[in-house]
PDB file of N, CA, C and O in Angstrom:
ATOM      1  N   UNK A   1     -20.255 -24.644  13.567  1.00  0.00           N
ATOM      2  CA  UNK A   1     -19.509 -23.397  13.559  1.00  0.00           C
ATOM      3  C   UNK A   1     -19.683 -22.699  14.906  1.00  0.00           C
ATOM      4  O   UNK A   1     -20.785 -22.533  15.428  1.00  0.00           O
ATOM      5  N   UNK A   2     -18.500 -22.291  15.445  1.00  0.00           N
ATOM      6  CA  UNK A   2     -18.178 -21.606  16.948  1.00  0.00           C
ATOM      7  C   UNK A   2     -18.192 -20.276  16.428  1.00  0.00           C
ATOM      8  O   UNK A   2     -17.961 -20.149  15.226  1.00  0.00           O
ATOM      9  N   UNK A   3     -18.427 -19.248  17.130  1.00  0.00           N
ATOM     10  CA  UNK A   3     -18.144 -17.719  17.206  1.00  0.00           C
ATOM     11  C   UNK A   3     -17.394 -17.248  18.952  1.00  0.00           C
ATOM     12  O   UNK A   3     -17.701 -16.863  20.080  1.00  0.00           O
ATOM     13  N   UNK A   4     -16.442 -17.572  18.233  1.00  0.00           N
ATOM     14  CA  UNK A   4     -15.743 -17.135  19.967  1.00  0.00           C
ATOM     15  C   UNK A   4     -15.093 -15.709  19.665  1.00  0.00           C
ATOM     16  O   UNK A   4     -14.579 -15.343  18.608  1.00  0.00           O
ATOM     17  N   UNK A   5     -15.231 -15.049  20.760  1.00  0.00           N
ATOM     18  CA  UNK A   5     -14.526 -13.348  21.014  1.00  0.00           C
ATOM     19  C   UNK A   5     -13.275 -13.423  21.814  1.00  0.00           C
ATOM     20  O   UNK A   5     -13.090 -13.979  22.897  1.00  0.00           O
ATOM     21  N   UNK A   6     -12.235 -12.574  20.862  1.00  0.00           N
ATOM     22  CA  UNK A   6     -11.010 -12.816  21.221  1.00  0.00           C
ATOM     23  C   UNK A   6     -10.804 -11.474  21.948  1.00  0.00           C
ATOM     24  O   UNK A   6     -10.626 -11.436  23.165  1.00  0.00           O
ATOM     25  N   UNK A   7     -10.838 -10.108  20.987  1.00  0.00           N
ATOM     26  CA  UNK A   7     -10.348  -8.622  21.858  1.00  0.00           C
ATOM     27  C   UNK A   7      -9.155  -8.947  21.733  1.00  0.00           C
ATOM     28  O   UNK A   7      -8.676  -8.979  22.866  1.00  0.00           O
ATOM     29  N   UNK A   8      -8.095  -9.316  20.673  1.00  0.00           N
ATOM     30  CA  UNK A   8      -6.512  -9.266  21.258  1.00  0.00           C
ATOM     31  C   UNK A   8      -6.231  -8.665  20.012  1.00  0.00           C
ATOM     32  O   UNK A   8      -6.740  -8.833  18.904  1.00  0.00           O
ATOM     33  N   UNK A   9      -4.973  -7.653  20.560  1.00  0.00           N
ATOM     34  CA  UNK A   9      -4.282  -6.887  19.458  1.00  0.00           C
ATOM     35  C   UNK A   9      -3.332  -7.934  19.148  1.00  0.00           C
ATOM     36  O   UNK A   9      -2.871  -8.861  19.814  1.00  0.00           O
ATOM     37  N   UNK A  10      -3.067  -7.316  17.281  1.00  0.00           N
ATOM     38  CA  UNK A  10      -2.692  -8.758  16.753  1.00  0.00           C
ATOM     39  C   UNK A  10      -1.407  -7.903  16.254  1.00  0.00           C
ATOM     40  O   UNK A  10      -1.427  -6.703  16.532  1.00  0.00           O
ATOM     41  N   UNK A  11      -0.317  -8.400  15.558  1.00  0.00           N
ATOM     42  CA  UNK A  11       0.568  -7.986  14.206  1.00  0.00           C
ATOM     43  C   UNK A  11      -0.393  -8.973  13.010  1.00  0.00           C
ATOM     44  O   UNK A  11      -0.751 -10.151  12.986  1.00  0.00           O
ATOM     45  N   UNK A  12      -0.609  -7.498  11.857  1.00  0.00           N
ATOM     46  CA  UNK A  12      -0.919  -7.633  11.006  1.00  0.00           C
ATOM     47  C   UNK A  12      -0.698  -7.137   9.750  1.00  0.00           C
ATOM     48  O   UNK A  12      -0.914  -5.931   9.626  1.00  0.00           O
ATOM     49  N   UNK A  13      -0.309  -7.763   8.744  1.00  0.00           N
ATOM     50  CA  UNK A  13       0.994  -7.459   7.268  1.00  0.00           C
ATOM     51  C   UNK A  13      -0.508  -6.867   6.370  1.00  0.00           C
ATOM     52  O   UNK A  13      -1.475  -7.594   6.141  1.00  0.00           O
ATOM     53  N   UNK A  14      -0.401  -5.388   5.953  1.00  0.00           N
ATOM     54  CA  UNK A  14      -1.591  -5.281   5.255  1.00  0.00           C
ATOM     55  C   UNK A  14      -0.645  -3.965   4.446  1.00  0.00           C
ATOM     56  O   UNK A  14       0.290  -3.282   4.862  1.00  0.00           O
ATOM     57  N   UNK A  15      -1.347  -3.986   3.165  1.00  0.00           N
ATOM     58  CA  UNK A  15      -1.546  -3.230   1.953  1.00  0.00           C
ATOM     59  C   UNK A  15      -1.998  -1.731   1.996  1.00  0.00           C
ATOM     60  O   UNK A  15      -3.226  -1.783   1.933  1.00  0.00           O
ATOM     61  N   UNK A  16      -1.642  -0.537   2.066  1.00  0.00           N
ATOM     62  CA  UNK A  16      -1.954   0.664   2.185  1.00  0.00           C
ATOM     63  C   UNK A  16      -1.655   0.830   0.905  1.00  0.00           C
ATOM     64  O   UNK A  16      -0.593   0.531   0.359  1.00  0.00           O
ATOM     65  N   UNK A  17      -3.261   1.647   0.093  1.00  0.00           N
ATOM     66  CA  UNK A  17      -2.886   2.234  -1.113  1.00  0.00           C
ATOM     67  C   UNK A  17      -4.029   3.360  -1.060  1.00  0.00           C
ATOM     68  O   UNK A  17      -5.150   2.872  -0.919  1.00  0.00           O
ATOM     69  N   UNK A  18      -3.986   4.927  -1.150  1.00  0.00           N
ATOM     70  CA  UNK A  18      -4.221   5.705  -0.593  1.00  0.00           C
ATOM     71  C   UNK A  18      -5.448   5.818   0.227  1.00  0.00           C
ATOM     72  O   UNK A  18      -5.187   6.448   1.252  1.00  0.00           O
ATOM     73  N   UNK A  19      -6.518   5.500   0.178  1.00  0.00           N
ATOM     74  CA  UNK A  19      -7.700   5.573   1.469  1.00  0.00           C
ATOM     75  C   UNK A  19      -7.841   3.501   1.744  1.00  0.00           C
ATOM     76  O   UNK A  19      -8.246   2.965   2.775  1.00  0.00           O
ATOM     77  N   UNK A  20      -7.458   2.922   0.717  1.00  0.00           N
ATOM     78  CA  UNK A  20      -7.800   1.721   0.724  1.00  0.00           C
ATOM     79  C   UNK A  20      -6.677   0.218   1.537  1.00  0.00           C
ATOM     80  O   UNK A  20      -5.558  -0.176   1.207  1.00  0.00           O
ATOM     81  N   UNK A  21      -7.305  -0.103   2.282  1.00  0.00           N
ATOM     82  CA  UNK A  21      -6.658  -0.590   3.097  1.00  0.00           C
ATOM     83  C   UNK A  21      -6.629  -2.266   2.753  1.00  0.00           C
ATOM     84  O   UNK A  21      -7.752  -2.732   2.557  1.00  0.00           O
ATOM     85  N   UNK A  22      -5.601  -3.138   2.664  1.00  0.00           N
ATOM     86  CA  UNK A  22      -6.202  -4.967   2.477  1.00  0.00           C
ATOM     87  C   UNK A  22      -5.303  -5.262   3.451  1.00  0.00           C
ATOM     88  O   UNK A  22      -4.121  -4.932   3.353  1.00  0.00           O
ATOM     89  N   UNK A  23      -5.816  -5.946   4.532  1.00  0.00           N
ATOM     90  CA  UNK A  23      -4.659  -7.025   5.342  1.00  0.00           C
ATOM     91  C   UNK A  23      -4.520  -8.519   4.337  1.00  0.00           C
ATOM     92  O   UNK A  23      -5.473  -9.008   3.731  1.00  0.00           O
ATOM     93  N   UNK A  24      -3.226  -9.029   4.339  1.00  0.00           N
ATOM     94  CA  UNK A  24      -2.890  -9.850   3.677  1.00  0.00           C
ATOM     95  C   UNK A  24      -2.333 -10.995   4.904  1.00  0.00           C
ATOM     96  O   UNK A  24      -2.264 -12.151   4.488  1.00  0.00           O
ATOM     97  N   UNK A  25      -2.032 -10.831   6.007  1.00  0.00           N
ATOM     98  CA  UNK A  25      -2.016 -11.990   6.993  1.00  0.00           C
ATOM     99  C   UNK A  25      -2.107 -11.165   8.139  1.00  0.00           C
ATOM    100  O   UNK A  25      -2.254  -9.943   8.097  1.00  0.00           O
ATOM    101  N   UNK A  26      -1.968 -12.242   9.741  1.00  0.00           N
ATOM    102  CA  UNK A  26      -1.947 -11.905  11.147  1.00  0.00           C
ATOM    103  C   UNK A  26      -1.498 -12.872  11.812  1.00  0.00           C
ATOM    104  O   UNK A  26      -2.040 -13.952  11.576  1.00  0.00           O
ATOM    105  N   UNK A  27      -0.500 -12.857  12.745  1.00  0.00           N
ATOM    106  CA  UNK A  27      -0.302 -13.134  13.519  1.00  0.00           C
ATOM    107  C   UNK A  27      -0.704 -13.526  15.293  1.00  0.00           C
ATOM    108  O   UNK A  27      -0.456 -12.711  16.181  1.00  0.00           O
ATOM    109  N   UNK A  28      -1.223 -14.625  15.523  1.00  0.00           N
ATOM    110  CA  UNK A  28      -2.313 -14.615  16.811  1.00  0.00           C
ATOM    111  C   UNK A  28      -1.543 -15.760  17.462  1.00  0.00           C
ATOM    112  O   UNK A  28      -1.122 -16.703  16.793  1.00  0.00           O
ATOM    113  N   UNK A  29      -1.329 -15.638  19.054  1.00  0.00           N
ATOM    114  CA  UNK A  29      -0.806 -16.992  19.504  1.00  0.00           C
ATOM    115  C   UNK A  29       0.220 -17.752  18.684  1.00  0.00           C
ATOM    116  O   UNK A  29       0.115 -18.905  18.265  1.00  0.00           O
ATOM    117  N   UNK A  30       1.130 -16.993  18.545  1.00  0.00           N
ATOM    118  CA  UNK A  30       2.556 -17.395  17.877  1.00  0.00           C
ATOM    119  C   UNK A  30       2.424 -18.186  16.616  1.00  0.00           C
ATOM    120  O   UNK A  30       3.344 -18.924  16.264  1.00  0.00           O
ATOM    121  N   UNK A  31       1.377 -18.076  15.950  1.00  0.00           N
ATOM    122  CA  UNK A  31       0.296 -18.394  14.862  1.00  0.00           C
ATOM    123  C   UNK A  31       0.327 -17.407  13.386  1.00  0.00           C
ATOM    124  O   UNK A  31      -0.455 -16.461  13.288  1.00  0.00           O
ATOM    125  N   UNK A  32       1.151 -17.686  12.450  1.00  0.00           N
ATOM    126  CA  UNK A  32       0.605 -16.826  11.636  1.00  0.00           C
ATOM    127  C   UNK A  32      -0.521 -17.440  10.778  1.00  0.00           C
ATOM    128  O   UNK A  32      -0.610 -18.659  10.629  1.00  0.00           O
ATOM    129  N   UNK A  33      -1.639 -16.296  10.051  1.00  0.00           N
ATOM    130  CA  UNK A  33      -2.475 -16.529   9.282  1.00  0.00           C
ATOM    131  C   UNK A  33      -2.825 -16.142   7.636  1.00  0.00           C
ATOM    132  O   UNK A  33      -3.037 -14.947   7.431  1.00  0.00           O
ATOM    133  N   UNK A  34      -2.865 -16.640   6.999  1.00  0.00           N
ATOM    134  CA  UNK A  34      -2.508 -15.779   5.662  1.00  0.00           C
ATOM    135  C   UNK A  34      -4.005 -15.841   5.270  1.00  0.00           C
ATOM    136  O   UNK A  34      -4.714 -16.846   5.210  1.00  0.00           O
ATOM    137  N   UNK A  35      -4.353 -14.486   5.003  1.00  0.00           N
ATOM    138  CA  UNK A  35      -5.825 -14.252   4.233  1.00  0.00           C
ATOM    139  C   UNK A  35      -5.762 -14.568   3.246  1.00  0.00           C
ATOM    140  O   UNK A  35      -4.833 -14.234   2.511  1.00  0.00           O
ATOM    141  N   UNK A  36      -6.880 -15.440   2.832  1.00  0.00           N
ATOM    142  CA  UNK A  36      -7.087 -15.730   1.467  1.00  0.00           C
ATOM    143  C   UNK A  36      -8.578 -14.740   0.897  1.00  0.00           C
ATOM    144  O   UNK A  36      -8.990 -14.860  -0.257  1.00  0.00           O
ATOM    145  N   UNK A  37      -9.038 -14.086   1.603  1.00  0.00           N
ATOM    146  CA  UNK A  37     -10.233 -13.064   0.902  1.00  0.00           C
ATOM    147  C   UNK A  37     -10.713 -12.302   1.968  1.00  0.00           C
ATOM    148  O   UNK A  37     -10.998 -12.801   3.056  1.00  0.00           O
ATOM    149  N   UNK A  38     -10.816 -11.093   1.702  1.00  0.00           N
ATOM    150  CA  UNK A  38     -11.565 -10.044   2.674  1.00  0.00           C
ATOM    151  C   UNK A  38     -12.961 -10.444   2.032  1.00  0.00           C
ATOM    152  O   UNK A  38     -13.257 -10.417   0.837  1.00  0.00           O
ATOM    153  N   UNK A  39     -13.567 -10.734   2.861  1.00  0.00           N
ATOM    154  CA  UNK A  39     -15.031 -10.915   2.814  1.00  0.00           C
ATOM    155  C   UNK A  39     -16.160  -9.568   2.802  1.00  0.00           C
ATOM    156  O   UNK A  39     -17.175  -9.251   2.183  1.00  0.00           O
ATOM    157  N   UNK A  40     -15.615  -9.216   3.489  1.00  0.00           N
ATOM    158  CA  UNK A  40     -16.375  -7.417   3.550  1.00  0.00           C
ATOM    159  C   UNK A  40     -15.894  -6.524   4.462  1.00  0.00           C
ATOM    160  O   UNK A  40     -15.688  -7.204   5.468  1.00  0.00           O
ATOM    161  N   UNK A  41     -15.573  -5.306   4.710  1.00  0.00           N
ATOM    162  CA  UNK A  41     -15.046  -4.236   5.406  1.00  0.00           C
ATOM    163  C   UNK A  41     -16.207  -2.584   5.497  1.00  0.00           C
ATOM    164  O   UNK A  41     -17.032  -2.095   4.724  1.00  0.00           O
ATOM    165  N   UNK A  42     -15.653  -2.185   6.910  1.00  0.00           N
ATOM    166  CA  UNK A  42     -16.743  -1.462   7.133  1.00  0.00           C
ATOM    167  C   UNK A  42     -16.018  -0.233   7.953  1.00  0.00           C
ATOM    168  O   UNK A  42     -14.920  -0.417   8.478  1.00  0.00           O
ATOM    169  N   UNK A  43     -16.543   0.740   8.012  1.00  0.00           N
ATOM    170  CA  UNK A  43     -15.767   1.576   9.004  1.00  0.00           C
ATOM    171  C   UNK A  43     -16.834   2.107  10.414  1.00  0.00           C
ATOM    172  O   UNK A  43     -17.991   2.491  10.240  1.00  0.00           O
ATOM    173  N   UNK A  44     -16.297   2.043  11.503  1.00  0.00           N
ATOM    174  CA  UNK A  44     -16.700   2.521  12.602  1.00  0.00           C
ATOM    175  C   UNK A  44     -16.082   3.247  13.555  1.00  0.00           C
ATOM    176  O   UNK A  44     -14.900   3.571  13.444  1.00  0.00           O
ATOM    177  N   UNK A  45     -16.668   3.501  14.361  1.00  0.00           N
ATOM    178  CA  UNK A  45     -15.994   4.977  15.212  1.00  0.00           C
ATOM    179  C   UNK A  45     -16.511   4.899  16.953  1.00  0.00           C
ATOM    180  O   UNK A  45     -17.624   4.761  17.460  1.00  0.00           O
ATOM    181  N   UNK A  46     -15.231   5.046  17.499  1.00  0.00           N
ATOM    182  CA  UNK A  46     -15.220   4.873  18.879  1.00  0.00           C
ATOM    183  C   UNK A  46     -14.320   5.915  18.944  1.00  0.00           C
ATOM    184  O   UNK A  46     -13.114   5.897  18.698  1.00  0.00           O
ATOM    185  N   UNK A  47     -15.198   7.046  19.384  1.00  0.00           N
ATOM    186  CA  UNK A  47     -15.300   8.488  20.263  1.00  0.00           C
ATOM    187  C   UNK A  47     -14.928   9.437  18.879  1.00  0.00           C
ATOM    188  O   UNK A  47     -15.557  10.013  17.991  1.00  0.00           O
ATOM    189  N   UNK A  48     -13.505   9.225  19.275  1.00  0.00           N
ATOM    190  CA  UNK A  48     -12.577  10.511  18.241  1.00  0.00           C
ATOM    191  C   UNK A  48     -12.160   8.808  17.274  1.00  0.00           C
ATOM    192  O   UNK A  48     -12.408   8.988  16.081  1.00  0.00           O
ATOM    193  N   UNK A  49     -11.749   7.677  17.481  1.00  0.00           N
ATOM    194  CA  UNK A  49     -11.104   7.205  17.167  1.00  0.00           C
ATOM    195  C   UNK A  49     -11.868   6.344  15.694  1.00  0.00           C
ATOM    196  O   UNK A  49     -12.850   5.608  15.788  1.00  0.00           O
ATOM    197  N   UNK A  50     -11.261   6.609  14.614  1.00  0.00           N
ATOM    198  CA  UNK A  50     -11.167   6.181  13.192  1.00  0.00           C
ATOM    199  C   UNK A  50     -11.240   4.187  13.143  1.00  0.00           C
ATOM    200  O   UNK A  50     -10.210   3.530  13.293  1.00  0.00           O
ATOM    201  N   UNK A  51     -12.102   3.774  13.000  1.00  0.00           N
ATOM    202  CA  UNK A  51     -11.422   2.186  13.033  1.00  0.00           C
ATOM    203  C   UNK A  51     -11.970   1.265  11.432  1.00  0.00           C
ATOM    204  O   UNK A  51     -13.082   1.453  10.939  1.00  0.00           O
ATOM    205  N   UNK A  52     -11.350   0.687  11.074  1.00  0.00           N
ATOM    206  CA  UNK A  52     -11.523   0.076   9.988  1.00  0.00           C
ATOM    207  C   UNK A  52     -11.857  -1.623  10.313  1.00  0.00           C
ATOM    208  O   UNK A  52     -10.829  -2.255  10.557  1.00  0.00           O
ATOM    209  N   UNK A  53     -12.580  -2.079  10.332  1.00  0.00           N
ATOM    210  CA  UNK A  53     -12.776  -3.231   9.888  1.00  0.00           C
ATOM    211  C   UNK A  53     -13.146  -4.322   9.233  1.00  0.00           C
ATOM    212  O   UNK A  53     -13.912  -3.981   8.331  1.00  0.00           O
ATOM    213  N   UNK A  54     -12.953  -5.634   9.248  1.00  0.00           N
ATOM    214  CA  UNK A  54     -12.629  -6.346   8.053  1.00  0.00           C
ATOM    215  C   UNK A  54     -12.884  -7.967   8.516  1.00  0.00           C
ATOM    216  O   UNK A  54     -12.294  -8.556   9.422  1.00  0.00           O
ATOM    217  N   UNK A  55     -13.903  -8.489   7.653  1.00  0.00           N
ATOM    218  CA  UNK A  55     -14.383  -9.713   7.464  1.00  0.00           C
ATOM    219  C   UNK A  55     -13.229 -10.292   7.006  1.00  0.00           C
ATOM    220  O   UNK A  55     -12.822  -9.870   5.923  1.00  0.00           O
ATOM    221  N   UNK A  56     -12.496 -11.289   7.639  1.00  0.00           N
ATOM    222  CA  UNK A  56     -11.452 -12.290   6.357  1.00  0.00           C
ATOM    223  C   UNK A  56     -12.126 -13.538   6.690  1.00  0.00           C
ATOM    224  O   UNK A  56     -13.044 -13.937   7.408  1.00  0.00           O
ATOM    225  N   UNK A  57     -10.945 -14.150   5.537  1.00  0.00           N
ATOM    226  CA  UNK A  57     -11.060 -15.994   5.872  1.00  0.00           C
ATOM    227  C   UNK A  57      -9.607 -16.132   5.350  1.00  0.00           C
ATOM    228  O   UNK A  57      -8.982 -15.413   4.570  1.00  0.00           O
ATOM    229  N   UNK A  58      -9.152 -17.572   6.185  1.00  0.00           N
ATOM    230  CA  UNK A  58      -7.753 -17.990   5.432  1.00  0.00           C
ATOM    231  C   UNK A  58      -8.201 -19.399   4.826  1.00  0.00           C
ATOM    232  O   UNK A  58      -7.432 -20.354   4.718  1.00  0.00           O
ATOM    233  N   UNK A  59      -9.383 -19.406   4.489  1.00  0.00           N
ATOM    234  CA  UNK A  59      -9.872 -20.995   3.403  1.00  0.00           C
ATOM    235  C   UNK A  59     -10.715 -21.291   4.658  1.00  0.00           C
ATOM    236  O   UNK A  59     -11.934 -21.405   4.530  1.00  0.00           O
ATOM    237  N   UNK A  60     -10.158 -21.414   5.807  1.00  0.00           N
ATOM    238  CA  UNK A  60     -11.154 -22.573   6.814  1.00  0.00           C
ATOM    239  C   UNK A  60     -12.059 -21.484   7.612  1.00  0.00           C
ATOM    240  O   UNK A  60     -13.289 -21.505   7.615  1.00  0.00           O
ATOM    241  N   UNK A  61     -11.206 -20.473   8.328  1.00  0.00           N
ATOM    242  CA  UNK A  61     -12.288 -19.886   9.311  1.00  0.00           C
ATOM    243  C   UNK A  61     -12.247 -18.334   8.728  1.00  0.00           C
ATOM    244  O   UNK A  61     -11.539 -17.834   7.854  1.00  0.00           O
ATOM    245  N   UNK A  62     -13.374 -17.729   9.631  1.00  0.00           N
ATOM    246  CA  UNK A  62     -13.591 -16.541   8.961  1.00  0.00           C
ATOM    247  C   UNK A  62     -13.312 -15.741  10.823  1.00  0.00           C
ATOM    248  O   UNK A  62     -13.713 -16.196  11.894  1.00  0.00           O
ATOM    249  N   UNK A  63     -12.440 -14.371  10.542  1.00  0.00           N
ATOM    250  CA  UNK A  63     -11.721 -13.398  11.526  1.00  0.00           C
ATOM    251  C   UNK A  63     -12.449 -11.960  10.708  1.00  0.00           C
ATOM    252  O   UNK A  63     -12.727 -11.658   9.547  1.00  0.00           O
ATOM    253  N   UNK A  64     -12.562 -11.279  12.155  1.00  0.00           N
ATOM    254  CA  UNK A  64     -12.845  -9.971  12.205  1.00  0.00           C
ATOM    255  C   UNK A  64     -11.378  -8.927  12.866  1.00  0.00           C
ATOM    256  O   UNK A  64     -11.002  -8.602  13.992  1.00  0.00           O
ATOM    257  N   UNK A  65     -11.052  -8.758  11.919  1.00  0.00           N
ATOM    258  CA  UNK A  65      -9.789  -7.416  12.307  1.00  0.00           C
ATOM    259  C   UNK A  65     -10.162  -6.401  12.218  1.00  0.00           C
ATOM    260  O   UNK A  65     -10.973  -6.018  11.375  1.00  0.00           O
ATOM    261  N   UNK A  66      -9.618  -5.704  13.122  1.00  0.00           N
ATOM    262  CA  UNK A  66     -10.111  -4.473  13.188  1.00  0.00           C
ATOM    263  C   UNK A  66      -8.587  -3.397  13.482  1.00  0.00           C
ATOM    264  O   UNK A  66      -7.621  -3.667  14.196  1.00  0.00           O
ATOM    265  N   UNK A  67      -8.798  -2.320  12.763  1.00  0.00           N
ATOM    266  CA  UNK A  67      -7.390  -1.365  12.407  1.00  0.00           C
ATOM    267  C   UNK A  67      -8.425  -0.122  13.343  1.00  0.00           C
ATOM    268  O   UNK A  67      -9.598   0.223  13.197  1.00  0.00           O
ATOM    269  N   UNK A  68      -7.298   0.320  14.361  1.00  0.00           N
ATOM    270  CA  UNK A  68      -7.378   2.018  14.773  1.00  0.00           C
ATOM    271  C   UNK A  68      -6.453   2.865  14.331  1.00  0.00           C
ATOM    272  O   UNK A  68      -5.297   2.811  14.752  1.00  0.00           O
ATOM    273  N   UNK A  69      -6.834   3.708  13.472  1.00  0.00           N
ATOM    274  CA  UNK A  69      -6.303   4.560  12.393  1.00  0.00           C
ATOM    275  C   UNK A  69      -5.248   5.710  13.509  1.00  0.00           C
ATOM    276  O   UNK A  69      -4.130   6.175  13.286  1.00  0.00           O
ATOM    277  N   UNK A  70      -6.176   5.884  14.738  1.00  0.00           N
ATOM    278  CA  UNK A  70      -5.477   6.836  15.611  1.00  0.00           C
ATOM    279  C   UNK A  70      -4.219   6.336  16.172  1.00  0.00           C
ATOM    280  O   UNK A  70      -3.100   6.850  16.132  1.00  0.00           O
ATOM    281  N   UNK A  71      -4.691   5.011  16.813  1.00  0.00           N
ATOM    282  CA  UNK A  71      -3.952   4.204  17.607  1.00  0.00           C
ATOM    283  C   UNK A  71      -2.717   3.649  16.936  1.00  0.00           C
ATOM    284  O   UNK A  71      -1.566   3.695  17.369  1.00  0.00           O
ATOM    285  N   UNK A  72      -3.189   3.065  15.699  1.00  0.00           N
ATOM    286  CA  UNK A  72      -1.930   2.074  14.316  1.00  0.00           C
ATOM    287  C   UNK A  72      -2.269   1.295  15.348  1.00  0.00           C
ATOM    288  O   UNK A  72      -1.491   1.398  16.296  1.00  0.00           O
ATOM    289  N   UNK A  73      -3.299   0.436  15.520  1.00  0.00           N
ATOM    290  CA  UNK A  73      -2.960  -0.659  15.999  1.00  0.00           C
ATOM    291  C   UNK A  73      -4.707  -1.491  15.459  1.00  0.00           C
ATOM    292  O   UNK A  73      -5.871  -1.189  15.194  1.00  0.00           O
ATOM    293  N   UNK A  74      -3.417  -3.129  15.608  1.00  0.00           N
ATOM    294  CA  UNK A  74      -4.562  -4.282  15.130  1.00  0.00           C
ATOM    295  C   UNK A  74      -5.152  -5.048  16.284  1.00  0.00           C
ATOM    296  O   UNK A  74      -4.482  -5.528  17.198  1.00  0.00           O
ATOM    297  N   UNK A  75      -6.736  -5.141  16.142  1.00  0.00           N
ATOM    298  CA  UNK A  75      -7.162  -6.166  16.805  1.00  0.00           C
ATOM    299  C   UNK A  75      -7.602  -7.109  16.355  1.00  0.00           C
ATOM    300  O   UNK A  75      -8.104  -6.846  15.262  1.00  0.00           O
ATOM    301  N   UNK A  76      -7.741  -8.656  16.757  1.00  0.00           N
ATOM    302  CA  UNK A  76      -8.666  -9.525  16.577  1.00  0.00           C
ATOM    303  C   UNK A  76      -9.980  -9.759  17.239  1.00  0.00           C
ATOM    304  O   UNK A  76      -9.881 -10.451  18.252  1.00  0.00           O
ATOM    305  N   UNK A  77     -11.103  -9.393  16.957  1.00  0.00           N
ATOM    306  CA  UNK A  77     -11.732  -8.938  17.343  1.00  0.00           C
ATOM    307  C   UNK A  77     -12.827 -10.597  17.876  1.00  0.00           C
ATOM    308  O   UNK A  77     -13.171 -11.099  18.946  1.00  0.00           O
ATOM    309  N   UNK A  78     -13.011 -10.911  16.456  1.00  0.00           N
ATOM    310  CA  UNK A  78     -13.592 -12.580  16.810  1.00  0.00           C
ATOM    311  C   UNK A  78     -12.941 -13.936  15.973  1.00  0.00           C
ATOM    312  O   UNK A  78     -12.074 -13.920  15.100  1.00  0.00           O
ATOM    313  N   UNK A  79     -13.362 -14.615  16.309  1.00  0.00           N
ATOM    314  CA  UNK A  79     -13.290 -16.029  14.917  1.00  0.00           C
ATOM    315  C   UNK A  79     -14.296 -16.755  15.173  1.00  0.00           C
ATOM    316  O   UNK A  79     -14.664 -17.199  16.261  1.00  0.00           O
ATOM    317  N   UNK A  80     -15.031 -16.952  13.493  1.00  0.00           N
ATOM    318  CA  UNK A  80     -15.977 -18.028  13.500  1.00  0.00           C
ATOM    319  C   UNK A  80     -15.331 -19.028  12.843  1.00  0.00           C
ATOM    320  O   UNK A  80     -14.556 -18.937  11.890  1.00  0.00           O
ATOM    321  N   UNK A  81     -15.921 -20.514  13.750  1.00  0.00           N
ATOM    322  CA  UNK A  81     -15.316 -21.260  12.882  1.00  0.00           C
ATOM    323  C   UNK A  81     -15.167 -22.678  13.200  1.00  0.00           C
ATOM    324  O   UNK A  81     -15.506 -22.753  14.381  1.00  0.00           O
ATOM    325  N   UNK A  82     -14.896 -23.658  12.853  1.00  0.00           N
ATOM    326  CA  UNK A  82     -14.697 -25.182  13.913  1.00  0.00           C
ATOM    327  C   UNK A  82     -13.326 -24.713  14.813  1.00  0.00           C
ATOM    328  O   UNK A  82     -12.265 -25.134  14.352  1.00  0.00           O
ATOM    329  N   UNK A  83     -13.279 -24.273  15.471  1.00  0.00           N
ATOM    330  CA  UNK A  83     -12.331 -24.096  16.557  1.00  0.00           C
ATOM    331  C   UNK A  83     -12.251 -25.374  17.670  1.00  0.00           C
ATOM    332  O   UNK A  83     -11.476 -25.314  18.625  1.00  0.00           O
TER     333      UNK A  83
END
């Protein structure tokens, strides 16, 4: 298992239901990905800025997304995984 760091803002199809957030796929390198389980989610904070993030897997590897609540925007933050 690799842990490589990506840092790239992604498009990502996710679930808003009032504080609770699920991404359900992402898009990376003309790549889409469909989550098959949020593994765990956490919230953190850079300065003023609100960020949500989120353990997935799509069956094989496991991704860290990360949502800025200020910004509306997605990152990919890492992937572990046989890359």
């Amino acid at each position: 298992m690799e842990l490589k760091e990506i840092n790239q803002i992604v498009k990502v199809g996710a679930v808003f239901k009032g504080s609770a957030i699920t991404p359900k796929w992402f898009t990376w390198e003309e790549r889409k990905y469909q989550i098959k389980e949020v593994n765990y989610n956490w919230r953190d904070r850079q300065g003023s800025e609100d960020i949500h993030c989120f353990s997935v897997t799509d069956g094989t590897n496991n991704y860290e997304l990360a949502f800025n609540a200020k910004r509306l925007t997605w990152t990919l933050n890492k992937i572990c995984g046989s890359l």
